[in-house]
C-alpha positions in Angstrom: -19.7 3.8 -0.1 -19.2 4.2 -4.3 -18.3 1.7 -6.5 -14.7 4.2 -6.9 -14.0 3.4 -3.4 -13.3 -0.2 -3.6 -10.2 -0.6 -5.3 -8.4 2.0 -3.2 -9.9 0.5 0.0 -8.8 -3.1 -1.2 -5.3 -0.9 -1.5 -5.5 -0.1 1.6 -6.3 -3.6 3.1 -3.2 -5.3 0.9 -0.2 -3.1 2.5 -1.5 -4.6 6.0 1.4 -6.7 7.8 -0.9 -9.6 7.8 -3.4 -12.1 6.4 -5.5 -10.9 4.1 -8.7 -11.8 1.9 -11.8 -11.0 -0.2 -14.7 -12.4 -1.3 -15.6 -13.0 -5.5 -18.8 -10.4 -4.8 -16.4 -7.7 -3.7 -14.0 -7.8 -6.7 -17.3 -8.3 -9.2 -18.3 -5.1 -7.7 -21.8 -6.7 -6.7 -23.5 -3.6 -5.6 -25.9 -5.1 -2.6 -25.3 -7.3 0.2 -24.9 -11.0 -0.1 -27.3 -12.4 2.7 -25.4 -15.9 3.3 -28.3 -17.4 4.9 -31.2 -16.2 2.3 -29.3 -15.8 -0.9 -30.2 -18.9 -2.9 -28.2 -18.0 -6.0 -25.1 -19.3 -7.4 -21.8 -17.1 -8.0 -21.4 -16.4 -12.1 -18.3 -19.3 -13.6 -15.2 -18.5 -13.9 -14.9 -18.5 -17.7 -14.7 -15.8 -20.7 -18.4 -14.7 -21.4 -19.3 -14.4 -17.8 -16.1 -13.8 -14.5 -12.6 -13.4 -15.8 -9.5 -11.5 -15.1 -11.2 -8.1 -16.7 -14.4 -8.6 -14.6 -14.8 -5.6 -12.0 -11.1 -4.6 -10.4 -10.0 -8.5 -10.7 -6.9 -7.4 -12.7 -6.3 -4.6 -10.0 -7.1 -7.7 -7.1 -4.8 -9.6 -8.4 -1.8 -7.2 -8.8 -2.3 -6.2 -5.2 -2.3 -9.4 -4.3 0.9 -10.3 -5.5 2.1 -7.1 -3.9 0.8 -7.8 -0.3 2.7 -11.9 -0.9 5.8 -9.8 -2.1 6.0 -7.5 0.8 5.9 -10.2 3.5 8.6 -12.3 1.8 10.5 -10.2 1.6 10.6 -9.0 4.9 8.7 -5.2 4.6 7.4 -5.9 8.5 7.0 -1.8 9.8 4.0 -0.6 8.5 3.5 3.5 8.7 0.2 5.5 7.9 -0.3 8.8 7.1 -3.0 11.0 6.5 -2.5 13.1 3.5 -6.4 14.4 3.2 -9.4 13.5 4.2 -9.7 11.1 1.8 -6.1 10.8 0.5 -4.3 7.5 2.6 -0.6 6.7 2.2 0.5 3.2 3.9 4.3 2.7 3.8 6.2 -0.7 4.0 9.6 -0.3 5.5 12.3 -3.2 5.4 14.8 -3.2 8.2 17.1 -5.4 6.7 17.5 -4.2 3.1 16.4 -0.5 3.7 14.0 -0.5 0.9 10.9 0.8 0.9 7.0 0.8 -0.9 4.6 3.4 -0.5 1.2 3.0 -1.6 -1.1 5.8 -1.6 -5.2 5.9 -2.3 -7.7 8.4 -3.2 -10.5 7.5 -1.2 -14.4 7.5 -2.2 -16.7 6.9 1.1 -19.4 8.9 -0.9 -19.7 9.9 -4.8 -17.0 12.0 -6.2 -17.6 15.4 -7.6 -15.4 14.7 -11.3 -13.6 17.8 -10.3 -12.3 16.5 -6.9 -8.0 16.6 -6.9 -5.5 17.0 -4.7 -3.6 18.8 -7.1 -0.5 20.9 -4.5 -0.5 18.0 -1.9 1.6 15.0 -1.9 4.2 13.2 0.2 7.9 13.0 1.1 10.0 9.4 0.7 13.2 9.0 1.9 15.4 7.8 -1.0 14.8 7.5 -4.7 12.2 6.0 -6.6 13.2 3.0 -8.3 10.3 1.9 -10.0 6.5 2.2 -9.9 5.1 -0.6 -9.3 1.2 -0.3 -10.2 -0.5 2.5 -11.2 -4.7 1.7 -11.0 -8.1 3.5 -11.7 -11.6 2.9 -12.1 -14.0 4.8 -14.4 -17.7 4.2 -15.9 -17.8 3.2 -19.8 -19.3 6.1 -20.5 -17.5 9.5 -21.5 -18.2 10.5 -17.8 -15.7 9.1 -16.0 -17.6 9.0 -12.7 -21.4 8.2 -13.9 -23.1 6.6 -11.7 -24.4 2.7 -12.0 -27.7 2.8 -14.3 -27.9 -0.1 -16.0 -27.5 -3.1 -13.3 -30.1 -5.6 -13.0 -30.3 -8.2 -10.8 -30.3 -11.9 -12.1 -32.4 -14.0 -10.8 -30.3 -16.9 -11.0 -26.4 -15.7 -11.1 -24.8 -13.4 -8.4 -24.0 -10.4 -10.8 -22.2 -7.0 -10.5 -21.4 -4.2 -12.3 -20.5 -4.3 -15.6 -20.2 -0.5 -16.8 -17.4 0.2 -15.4 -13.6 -0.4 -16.6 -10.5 -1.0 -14.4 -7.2 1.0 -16.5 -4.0 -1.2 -14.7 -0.3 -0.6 -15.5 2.6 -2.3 -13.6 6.0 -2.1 -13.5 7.1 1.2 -15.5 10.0 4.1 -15.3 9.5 6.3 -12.7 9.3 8.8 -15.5 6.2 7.5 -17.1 3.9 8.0 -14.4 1.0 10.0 -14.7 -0.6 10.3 -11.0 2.3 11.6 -10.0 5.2 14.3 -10.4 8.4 13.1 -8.8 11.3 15.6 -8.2 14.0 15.4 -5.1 13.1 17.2 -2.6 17.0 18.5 -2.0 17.2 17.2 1.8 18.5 13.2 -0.2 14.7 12.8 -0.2 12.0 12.3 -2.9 8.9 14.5 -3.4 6.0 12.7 -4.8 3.7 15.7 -5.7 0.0 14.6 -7.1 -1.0 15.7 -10.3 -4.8 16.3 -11.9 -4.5 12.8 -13.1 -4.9 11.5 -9.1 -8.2 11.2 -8.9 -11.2 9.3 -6.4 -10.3 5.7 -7.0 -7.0 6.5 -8.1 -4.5 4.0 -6.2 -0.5 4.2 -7.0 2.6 2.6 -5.5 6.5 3.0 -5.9 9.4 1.3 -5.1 11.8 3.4 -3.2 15.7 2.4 -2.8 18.0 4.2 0.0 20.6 6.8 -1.7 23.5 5.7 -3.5 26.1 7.2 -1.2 24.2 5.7 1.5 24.3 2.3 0.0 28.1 0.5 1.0 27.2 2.3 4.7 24.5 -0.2 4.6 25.9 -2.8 3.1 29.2 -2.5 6.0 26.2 -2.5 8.5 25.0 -6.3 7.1 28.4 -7.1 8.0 28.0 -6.8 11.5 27.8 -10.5 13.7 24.6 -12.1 14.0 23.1 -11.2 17.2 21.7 -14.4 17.9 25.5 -15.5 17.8 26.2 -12.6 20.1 23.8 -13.2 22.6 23.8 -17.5 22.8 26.3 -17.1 25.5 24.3 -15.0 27.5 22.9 -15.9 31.2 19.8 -15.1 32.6 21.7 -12.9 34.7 23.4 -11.4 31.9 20.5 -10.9 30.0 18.9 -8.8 33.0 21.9 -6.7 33.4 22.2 -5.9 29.8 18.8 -5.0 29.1 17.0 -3.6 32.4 20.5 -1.7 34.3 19.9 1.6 32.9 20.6 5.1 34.2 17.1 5.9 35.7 17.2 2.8 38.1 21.2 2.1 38.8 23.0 5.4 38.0 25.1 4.1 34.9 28.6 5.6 34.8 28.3 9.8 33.2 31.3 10.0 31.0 32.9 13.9 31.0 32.2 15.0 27.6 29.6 12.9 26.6 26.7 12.4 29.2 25.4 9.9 31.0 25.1 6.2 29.3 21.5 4.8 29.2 22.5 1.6 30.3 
C-alpha cells in the first residue's frame, strides 16, 4: 500500500463498533516491516526533536481516536458500509436512541495515486441535516507535489524511524459551510446530499455530524416517552415470553382483521 493510504484506512478501522488499536510504527509512517523477533532497535522518544503530536498522522490518530471513544459512549452501536467507488468507503454510525448520526467517508490509496485521481460527481445521501463536521484530514509530501513519492528515508541504525516528508493538514470541529471536501446541499426528499468536490482527494478522510429534521424532532422526543421495556416485560412468564415472541401467523394462524390483514403475531 502508499503511505496516502494509511490515514484513511486508520479511518476506516476507528468507526468499527469495537476495540480498537495501533502500533507507534504505523502512525510514524515507518515504511518497512517491524520484525518483532529480529529487530534489535529501539522506538524514537516521545519528545519535541524526535516523536510528537505532528510526527506522521499522530494528530490525525489522535482525533480519530477520540472519535471511535465518542461513538461508543454515546451509544452509535449500528454500523453501515457502503461502497461509493472502488476506492471511496463511507462507514456510518447510527444511534437508536438519540437518532443521530456520523458518517465518515475515506478516499482509499491500496496503490500510488495518479495527482489527478477525484471523485468529483459522486457522493452520498444522509438522512437529516448536517450539524457539524467533525474532522476534516489529508496527507501530502513537503514538496510542491502533493503526492511525491518517499525519496529521502534512511534507515537508522539505532532508532525505529519513519517518514518525515510528509505533512498531515487536520481541522476539527467547523461550520458545515466551511468545508472544503465537500459540497452539501438538501437533497429535497428531508435528506442531505454530500457531493465531493476536487478537494477529496487519495488520503482524504472527512466526517459529519448529522441531526434528524427539525419537524421530526418532538416525534422523537414523544417516542423517548414511551415505558421502559424492561419494566414492561419483568412480569413476563416463560410462557408468556414464548407466546409473545414465537405465536406468529406462519405457525398459529394469528387472527386477519377485515381491512387491515393478517397480524404477524
Amino acid at each position: 500500500r502508499s503511505v496516502f493510504d494509511s490515514l484513511p484506512s486508520a479511518a476506516l478501522v476507528a468507526m468499527a463498533c469495537c476495540a480498537s488499536g495501533s502500533n507507534m510504527g504505523y502512525d510514524m509512517l515507518v515504511p518497512h516491516h517491524i520484525h518483532v523477533v529480529d529487530e534489535s532497535r529501539e522506538y524514537l522518544p516521545w519528545a519535541d526533536d524526535a516523536v510528537n503530536i505532528n510526527t506522521g498522522i499522530v494528530a490525525g490518530k489522535r482525533a480519530l481516536n477520540n472519535l471511535h471513544y465518542q461513538l461508543g459512549k454515546n451509544g452509535f452501536d449500528q454500523v453501515f458500509v457502503d461502497q461509493v467507488t472502488e476506492d471511496v468507503v463511507c462507514v456510518t454510525r447510527h444511534s437508536a436512541t438519540s437518532r443521530e448520526t456520523v458518517v465518515l467517508v475515506a478516499f482509499t490509496a491500496f496503490q500510488h495515486p495518479h495527482p489527478d485521481k477525484n471523485v468529483v460527481g459522486r457522493g452520498v445521501t444522509v438522512s437529516g441535516n448536517v450539524d457539524y463536521i467533525i474532522l476534516e484530514a489529508s496527507l501530502a509530501h513537503s514538496s510542491a507535489e502533493k503526492f511525491s513519492r518517499p525519496t529521502q528515508f534512511e534507515k537508522d541504525p539505532k532508532k525505529i524511524n519513519g517518514l518525515t516528508e510528509y505533512e498531515l493538514s487536520l481541522r476539527e470541529n467547523f461550520k458545515p459551510s466551511e468545508t472544503t471536501m465537500l459540497e452539501i446541499i438538501p437533497s429535497g426528499d428531508g435528506g442531505t446530499r454530500l457531493n465531493f468536490t476536487n478537494k477529496f482527494k487519495p488520503g482524504c478522510v472527512v466526517a459529519v455530524k448529522v441531526v434528524p429534521q427539525p419537524q421530526v424532532r418532538p416525534a422523537l422526543q414523544k417516542l423517548s416517552l414511551v415505558p421502559d421495556m424492561q419494566h414492561v416485560v419483568a412480569s413476563l412468564s416463560l410462557a408468556d415470553c414464548n407466546r409473545v415472541l414465537f405465536k406468529c401467523d406462519k405457525e398459529d394462524a394469528a387472527y386477519d382483521i377485515p381491512g387491515f390483514g393478517p397480524l404477524v403475531y
